[in-house]
Each structure stands twice: as structure tokens, then as C-alpha cells.
N, C-alpha and C positions, 0 to 999 in steps of 0.2 A: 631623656630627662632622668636625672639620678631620684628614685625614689626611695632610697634608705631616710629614714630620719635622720633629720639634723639635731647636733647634741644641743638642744633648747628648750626651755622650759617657757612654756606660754603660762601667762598671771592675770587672770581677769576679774576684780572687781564688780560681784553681784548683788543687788537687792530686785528682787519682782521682775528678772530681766525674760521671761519665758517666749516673749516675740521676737527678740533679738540673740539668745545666747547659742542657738544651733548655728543660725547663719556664720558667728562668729568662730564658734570652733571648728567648723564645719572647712572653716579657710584657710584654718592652720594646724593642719591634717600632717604637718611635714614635720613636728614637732614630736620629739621623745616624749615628752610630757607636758602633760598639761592640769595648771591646780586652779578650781576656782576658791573664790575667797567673799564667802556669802552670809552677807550680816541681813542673816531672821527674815528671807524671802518666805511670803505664806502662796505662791504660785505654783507651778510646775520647773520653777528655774532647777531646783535641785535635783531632780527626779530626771532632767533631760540632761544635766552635765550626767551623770551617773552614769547613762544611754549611753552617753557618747565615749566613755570611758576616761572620763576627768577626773582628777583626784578634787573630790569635796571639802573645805576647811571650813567650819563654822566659826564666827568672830562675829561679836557686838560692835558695831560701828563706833570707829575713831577716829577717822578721818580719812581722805583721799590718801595724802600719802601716807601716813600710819597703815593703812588695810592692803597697799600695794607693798610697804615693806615688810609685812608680815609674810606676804606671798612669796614675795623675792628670796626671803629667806629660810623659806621651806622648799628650793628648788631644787633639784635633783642635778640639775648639770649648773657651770660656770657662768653659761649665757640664759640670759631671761630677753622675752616677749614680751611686753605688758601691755594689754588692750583693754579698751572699756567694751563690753558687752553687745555697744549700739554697733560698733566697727568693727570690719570685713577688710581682709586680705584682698586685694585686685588680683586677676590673674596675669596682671604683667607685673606687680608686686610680688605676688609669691613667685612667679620665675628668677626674678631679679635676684629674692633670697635665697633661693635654691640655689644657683648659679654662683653666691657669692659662700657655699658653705664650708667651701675649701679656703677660701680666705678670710675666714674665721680669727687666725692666726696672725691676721698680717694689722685686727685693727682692734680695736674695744667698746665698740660700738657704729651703729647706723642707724640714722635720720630717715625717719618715714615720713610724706608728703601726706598731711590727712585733707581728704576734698570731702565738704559735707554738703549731704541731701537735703534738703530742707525746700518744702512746701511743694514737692512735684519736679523740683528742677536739680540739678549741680550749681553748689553757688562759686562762681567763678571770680570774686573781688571779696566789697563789702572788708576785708579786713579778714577775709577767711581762706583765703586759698590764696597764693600757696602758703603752708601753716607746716615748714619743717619740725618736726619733735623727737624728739632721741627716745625711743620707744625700746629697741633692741641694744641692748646691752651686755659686758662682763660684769658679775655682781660685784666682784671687786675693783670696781672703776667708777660707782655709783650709784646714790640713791636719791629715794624721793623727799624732797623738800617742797619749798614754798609756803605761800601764804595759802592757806584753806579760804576759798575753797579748790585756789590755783596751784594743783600740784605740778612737779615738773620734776626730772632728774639733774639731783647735783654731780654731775660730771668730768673727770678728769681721765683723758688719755687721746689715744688717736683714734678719729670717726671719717664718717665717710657719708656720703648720701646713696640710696639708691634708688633707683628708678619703679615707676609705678607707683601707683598712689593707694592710699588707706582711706576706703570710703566709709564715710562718717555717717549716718544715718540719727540725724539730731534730734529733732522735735516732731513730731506727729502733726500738730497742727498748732496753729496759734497759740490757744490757748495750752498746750499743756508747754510753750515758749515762754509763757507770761508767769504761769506758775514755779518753773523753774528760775525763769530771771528773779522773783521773790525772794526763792529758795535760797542761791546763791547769792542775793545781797544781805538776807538776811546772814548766812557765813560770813560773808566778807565784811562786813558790820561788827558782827563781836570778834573777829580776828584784829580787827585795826582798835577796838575799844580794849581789848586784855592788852597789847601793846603801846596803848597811852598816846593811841590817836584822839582828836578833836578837830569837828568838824567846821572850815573856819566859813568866812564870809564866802570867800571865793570860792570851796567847795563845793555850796550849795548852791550857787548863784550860776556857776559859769562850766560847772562841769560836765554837766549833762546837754546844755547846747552845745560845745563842743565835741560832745563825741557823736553827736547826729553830723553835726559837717563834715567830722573827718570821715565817718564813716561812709554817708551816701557822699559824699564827692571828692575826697582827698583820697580814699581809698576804692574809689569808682563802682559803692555800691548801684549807683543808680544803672547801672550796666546790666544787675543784676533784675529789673524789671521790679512789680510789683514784692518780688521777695526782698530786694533789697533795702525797699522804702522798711520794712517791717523791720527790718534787721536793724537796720540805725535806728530808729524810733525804740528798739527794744535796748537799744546799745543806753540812750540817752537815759531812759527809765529805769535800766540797772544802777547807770553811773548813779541818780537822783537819787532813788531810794537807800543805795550804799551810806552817802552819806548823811542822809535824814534819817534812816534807821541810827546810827553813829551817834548823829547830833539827840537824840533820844536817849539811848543808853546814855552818854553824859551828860543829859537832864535829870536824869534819874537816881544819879550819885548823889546821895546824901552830902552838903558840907560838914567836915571835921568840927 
């Protein structure tokens, strides 16, 4: 196995992450450097990248991809890593990247397979796995856009997939699943309301039973056993609340 570092810069995304950020860096151990990028954690998250020998960046939160492109662009080498905090390198994952370090040259990116843990199991459907994402990148071939609170990389060049999976380590349990789906509809609510969304009939009506069908049986959570019931049910309550938080915000605009 080649153990030099690979010329990459790992970019992670921190607030309060102290049960997950060791495991994390801990997996991409094969990296020249690595920056975290930590909006005002009052835990031990800082104190453990420090440990681990990660460059610290303090920033007030701006957004998913705002706090990832800040990182990106404080990278030391050409290629960036960008992981959230919960997720771990596999170790047929980090072979695979190891293995592909010499053809580095040959591409501008590679698609990581993220498989997440959620509720004691691997969830193997539902709408989650497999979940390719361009995670490994040339900074000059991409950056993070999207809609907040769904960032993603805007990308242009030649990619590749590799093998081995990015285990996702999601929600702890239920409830802090429910808090979070809040969380994120409440983003995803004032992103479509500052864009001069309105919430119509059929938004509120048909969108959230929609997404429990496709989810438990057009995308075979029910495969997934008792996690997957939870997963659509959660899928449907994000859709609802997205746009009921929505239709709220323009209720609340004053008429001219």
C-alpha cells in the first residue's frame, strides 16, 4: 500500500461535531491536509481537530455551501475532499482512493457512494443508497451551489466513480431525525420564499403523500424494515412542513 500522502486537502464542515469529527478524520489520514471549518462549536470539536492536527478556520455560519466554499478555498493543494463531519471513509473506500492517486491526472473528480446508518442498521433503499455525490474534486472544476439547505457541487470536467462506500452516520435516533427534518424545512422554506416561491394548492395537498409512496414502495423503503416506515413518514413531514412553513412566510407579507 503507497502510504505517502495524497496531494489533497480534506474540508469539513463543523458545529458541536465532537462524537463524530475523530472518526472522520481519523479516515482520511492519507490526506496532506486537512482544514476544518467551524461556525462557534461550544464542545470539544475544536480542541480534537487541533489533536488530530487539522487546520482550525473559524467562520459565522452562512450556509452549507458558503462555509464549504470558504474551505475549499483555503486549500493547500488543487484537489479538495469535502466531508460532513457524521461521515467515515470505508476501508475499501480509502483503498480505492489510494489506489486511484496516480490518476489524479487522468480525471477532475470522483463520485463517492454515501450508505447511511440510521437507527442500528445500513439503510439499503428508501431513496438513500445508492446516493452517488461528487465529494472529491479539482477546485478549479467546481463549486458548491444549490438550494440551502441542499448543497451539492457545480461541476464541470471528467469524473469517475470509485468503489467502496462513504458511511454516513445520520441521526442518533428518532427524535433528533424530527428535529433536524424541522430544521431543514425550515431552510428550505425561506430559500424558496426569498426566491418568490408560493405555496399552491397542490403543494400542500399532495406533496407530502407523495413522497411517503415513493419513498416506502417506489424506492423500496419498505425493505428497509421498521427504519424505512420512519424514513418516508419523515420524508412526507419534511415535504408538509416545507411548504406550510412557505405558505406562512407569504401570509405574512404585508399587501402594498
Amino acid at each position: 500500500m503507497n502510504t505517502e500522502k495524497l496531494p489533497v486537502t480534506l474540508v469539513v464542515v463543523t458545529l458541536n461535531e465532537e462524537a463524530n469529527l475523530r472518526r472522520c478524520l481519523a479516515s482520511a489520514d492519507f490526506c496532506q491536509h486537512r482544514i476544518i471549518v467551524d461556525s462557534g462549536s461550544t464542545d470539544r470539536t475544536v480542541p480534537i481537530a487541533e489533536e488530530m492536527g487539522a487546520e482550525v478556520l473559524k467562520r459565522t455560519w452562512t450556509g452549507f455551501a458558503d462555509q464549504k466554499n470558504f474551505g475549499v478555498a483555503a486549500a493547500k493543494t488543487e484537489w479538495v475532499l469535502c466531508l460532513d463531519a457524521d461521515e467515515e471513509i470505508s476501508p475499501e473506500l480509502r483503498q480505492s482512493i489510494i489506489t486511484n492517486g496516480d490518476r489524479l491526472n487522468q480525471y477532475d473528480g470522483f463520485e463517492l457512494n454515501r450508505h447511511a446508518f440510521y437507527l442500528n442498521r445500513f439503510i439499503n433503499h428508501s431513496g438513500w443508497y445508492p446516493e452517488w455525490r461528487l465529494f472529491m474534486y479539482r477546485r478549479s472544476c467546481g463549486s458548491w451551489g444549490g438550494c440551502e439547505p441542499h448543497a451539492y457541487v457545480k461541476f464541470s470536467g471528467r469524473k469517475a466513480r470509485l468503489l467502496g462506500d462513504l458511511y454516513h452516520y445520520t441521526y442518533r435516533d428518532i427524535r433528533h431525525h424530527a428535529q433536524k427534518t424541522f430544521s431543514y424545512a425550515q431552510t428550505a422554506a425561506q430559500t424558496m420564499f426569498e426566491a418568490g416561491r408560493q405555496a399552491s394548492f397542490f403543494d400542500l395537498r399532495a406533496r407530502a403523500p407523495w413522497a411517503f409512496v415513493r419513498s416506502l414502495f417506489l424506492e423500496r423503503g419498505f425493505l428497509d424494515g421498521f427504519a424505512g416506515l420512519v424514513i418516508a413518514w419523515m420524508s412526507a413531514y419534511y415535504t408538509f412542513l416545507k411548504y406550510a412553513l412557505l405558505k406562512q412566510l407569504s401570509s405574512q407579507v404585508e399587501p402594498q
